[in-house]
N, C-alpha and C positions, 0 to 999 in steps of 0.2 A: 163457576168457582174453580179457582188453581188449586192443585192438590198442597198440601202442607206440608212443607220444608223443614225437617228438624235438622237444626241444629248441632254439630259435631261438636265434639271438646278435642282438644288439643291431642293430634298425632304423639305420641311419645314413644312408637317404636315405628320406625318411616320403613323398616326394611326387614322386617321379622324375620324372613327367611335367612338370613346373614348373618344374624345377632347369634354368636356364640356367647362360651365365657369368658366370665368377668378376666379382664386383660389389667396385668399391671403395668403400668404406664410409667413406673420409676425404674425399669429394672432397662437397661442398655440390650437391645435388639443385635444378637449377631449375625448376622448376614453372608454373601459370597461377593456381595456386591462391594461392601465396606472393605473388604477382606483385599479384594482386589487392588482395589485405590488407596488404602491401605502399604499394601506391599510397593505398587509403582511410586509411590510418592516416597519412600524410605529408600528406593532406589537411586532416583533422582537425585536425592539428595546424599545422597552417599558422592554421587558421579560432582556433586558441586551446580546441579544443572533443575533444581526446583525452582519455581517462579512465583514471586506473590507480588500482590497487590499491594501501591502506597497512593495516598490521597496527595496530588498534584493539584495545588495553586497556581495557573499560571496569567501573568502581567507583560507588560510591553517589555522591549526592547533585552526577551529574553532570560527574565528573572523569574525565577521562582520558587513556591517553596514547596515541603515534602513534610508530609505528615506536621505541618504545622510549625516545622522548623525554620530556623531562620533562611530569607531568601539566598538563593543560588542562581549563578549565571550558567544558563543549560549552552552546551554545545552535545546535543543527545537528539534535539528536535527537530522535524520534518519541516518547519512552518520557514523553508527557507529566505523567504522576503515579508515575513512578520507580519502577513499580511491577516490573517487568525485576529490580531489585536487591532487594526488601522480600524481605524473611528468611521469611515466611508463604508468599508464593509461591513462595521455592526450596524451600521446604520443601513444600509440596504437589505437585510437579515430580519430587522427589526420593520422595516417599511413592506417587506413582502409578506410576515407574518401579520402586519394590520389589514392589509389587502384581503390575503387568503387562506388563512386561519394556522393553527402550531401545525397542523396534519396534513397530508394527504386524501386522507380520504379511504383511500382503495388502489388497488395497483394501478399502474397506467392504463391499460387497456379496458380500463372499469370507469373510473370518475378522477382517477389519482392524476393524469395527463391536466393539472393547472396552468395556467398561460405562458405562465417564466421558463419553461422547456424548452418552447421553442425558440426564444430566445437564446439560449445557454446552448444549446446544439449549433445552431448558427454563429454563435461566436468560436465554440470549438474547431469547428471545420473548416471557417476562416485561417484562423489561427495554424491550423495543421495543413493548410491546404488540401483540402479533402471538399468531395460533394458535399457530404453528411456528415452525421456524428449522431450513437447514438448515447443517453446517460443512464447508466445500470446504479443501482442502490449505492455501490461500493465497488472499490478494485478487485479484490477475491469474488465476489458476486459477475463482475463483467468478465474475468479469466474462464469460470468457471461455467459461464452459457456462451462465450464467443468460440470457443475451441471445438466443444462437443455439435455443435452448430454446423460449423464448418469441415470439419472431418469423421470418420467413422471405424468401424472395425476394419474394415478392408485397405485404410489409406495408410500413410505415412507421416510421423512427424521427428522430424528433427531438431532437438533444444538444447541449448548451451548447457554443460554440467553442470553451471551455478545458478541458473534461472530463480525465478522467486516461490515458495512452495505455492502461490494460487496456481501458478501453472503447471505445477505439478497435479493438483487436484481435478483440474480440468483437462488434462491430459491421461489420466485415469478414466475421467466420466465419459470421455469420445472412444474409447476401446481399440482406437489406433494403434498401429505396430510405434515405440518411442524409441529413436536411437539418440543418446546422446556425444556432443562433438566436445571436444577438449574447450578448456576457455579460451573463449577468442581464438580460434583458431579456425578461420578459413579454409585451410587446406585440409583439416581432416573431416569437416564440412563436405567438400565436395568429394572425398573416399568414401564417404558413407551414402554419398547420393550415387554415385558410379555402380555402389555395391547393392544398393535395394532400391532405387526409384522405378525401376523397373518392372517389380515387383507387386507395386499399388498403384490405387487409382489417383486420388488426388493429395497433395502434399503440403505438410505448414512447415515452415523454419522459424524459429518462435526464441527470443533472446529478449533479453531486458536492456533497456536503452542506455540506462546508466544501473550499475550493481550496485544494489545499497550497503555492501559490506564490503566494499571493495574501491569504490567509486568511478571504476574506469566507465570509460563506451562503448558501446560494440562497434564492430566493425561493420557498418551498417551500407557502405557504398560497395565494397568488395560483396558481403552477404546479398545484396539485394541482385546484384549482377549474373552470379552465382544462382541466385534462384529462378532470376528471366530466365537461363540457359536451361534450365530445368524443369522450365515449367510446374514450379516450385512458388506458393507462396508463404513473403516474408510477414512477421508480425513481430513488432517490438512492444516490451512493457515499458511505455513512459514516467511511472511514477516520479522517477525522483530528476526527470531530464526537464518535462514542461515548467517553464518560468526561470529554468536552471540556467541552459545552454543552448546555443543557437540564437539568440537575442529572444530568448523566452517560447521560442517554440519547440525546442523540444528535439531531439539526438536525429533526428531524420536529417534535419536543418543545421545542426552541428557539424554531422560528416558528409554535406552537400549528398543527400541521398532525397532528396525529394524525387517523387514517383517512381521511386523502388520498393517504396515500403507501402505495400496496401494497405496493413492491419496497423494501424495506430491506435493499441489501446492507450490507456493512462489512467490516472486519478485526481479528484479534485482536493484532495484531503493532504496535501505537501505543500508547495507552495502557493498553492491557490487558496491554501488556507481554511476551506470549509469543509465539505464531504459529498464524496459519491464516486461514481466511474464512467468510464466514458471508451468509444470504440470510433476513431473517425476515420472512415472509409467511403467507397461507390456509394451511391446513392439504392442500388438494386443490393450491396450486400447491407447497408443499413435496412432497410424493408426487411429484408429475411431476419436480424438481429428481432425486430418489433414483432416478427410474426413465429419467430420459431424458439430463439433463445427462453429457455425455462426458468433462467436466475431475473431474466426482466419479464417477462410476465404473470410469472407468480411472485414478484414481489411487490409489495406497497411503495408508492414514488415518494421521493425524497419531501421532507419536509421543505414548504415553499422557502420559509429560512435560509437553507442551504443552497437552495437555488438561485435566490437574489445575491446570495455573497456570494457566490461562483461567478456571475455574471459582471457585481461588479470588479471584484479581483482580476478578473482575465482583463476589463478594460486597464487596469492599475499596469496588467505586466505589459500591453500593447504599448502605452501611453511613458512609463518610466523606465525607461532603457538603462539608465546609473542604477538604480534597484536592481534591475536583474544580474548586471553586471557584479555588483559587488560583490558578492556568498561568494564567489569562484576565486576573485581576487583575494580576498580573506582567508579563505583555504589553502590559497598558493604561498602568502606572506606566512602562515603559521608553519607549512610544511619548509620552507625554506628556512627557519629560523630554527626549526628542530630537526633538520637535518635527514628530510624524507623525501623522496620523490615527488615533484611537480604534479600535481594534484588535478585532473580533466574538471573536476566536477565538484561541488560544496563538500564533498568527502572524503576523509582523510584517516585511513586506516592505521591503527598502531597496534598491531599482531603484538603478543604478549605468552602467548604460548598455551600454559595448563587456566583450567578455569579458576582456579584458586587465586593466581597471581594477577588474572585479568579484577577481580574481585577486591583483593585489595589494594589494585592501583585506584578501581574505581571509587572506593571509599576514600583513600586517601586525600583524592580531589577534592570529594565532597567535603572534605575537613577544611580544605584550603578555598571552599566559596565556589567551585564549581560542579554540575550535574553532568558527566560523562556516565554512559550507562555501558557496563561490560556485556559484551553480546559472548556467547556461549553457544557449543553443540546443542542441539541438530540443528541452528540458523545457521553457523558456518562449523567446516569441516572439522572433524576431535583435531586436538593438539593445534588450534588456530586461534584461540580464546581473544579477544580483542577489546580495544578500545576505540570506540567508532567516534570519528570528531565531525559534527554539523556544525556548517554555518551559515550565519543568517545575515540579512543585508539590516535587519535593527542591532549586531552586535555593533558595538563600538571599539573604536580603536582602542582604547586601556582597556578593553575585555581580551582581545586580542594578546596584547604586551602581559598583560595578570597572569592571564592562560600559559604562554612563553614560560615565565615564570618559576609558575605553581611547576611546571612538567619538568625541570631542569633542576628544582630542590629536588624531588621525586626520582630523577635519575630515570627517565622517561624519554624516549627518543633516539636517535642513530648515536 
């Protein structure tokens, strides 16, 4: 016979030791914490430079809406050749999630590594001319374990003053010595290698391929030459160059700088249209990215989703040479009709000065049917406040001529 099991009633104090008194639940909790976020956000907002969240509907050929408002023609967005909305790509998205389910799973190096990777690697490295390539969660995610990876307290790096803040953050996490070089500026580039390379062991020169605030390129055949002599490796951020320039491959290939630039990062979340990050380089420094970098092996792999529409996008920008083309030529006809410098890149900078005024240019558009988003300090320098103009290869020409426009009532432009 089993001994006999009585019966408990219901726990009603799980944690007696804890249970002080009775707490009143109506009365507002002061804090140091509240106090704090509190204070910075009154700040912020004082400088013109708080940020909040709107709910974005967005549809083809660059419309959309904002908080439920009537639709806008965005020139604000990343999704350079519309490829985000092409029916091929949801439907490759959609085809890899009946395949291999909404998730991952687990990180790569766990069970997360699903079959479409290595497809998506293989098409990158093609693409960039490279061994390998490897795909990190995200852009900020791939900056932030390719750098620290690759250099350390003891080494050097070198990065253009306007670089994008992921690389700033992964240039904090490697604890390297960080000198930076004027923009685009070559020559003091190499003053600063003259002056400390000698100094450390191993060396990155780390620049963004196209500036997203800016639109230009680096100087990517001068820099890469510059770094042979020096025994110096170059690493450029491709975000906003891949599908841009070069016939879609990206600033290496724009300034005939192929095999100068080792470290081809980038991102899949611009023109490719879907998400993630990506590092296409040797085959031996890809291996150390899988075996060492901490933002790819502690993180969960990309939703198969985002994999099949990477894969098929990247065929869209090999395969449509007029697509890739277009954004560039769009950006060039809009700058030429408003009276601004010839444009490298889909991007078309209109500096406006304090944040206030960039604020309500940016409003005002939106009155007249278009979504230009004012970019603000600390993304670019105080007193640089701006109106960033993207273009996509689904605008249309009367979005184009509208835009013209809209900017010239406005009093907008040289």
């Amino acid at each position: 016979m089993g001994r006999e099991v009585k019966e408990k009633g219901p726990l009603t104090a799980p944690f007696p030791a804890l249970m002080g008194p009775a707490m009143d639940n109506t009365r507002p909790i002061e804090n140091s914490l509240d106090a704090f976020a509190g204070s910075k956000l009154a700040e912020l907002e004082a400088k013109n430079q708080r940020r909040t969240l709107v709910d974005t509907a967005r549809t083809s050929h660059m419309a959309l809406s904002v908080n439920g408002g009537a639709p806008l023609i965005s020139f604000t967005d990343n999704d350079y050749l519309g490829l985000s909305t092409h029916p091929d790509v949801i439907e490759a998205a959609k085809t890899a999630t009946d395949k291999y389910g909404a998730g991952s799973g687990a990180s790569r190096l766990v069970t997360g590594n699903h079959p479409l990777y290595r497809k998506l690697e293989q098409t990158i490295a093609r693409i960039k001319g490279t061994e390998d390539a490897a795909v990190f969660g995200s852009g900020y995610l791939a900056n932030v374990g390719i750098i620290p990876t690759l250099v350390g307290k003891h080494d050097l790096i070198l990065a253009d003053e306007l670089v994008h803040t992921c690389i700033h953050a992964g240039m904090a996490l490697s604890r390297a010595t960080v000198k930076f070089f004027r923009h685009n500026d070559v020559d003091h580039a190499a003053e600063l290698l003259a002056e400390h390379r000698a100094n450390h062991g191993r060396c990155i020169i780390v620049v963004d391929g196209i500036y997203s605030m800016d639109g230009d390129i680096a100087p990517l055949r001068a820099l890469g030459l510059l770094a042979r002599q020096n025994d110096a490796w170059l690493m450029n951020d491709d975000a906003h160059a891949l599908g841009t320039v070069g016939g879609g491959r990206g600033s290496a290939h724009a300034c005939r700088a192929e095999g100068l630039v080792p470290l081809q990062m980038g991102t899949l979340s611009k023109a490719v249209g879907s998400y993630g990050g990506y590092l296409a380089a040797s085959k031996p420094v890809i291996d150390l990215m899988r075996t060492r970098a901490r933002s790819f092996i502690y993180t969960t792999g990309l939703p198969p989703a985002a994999v099949g529409a990477s894969i098929k996008a990247l065929e869209i920008i090999e395969r449509e040479q007029d697509r890739v083309a277009r954004p560039v030529k769009l950006a060039q006809d809009f700058a030429k009709a408003m009276g601004l410098p010839k444009p490298e890149s889909p991007i078309v900078p209109l500096v406006i000065g304090s944040e206030v005024n960039a604020l309500k240019a940016s409003e005002a558009l939106a009155r007249a049917g278009f979504k230009v988003i004012a970019f603000r300090p600390p993304t670019v320098p105080e007193g640089t406040s701006r109106l960033r103009f993207s273009f996509s290869a689904t605008h249309r020409d009367e979005d184009i001529k509208n835009l013209v426009g809209a900017c010239e009532q406005l009093g907008l432009g040289a």
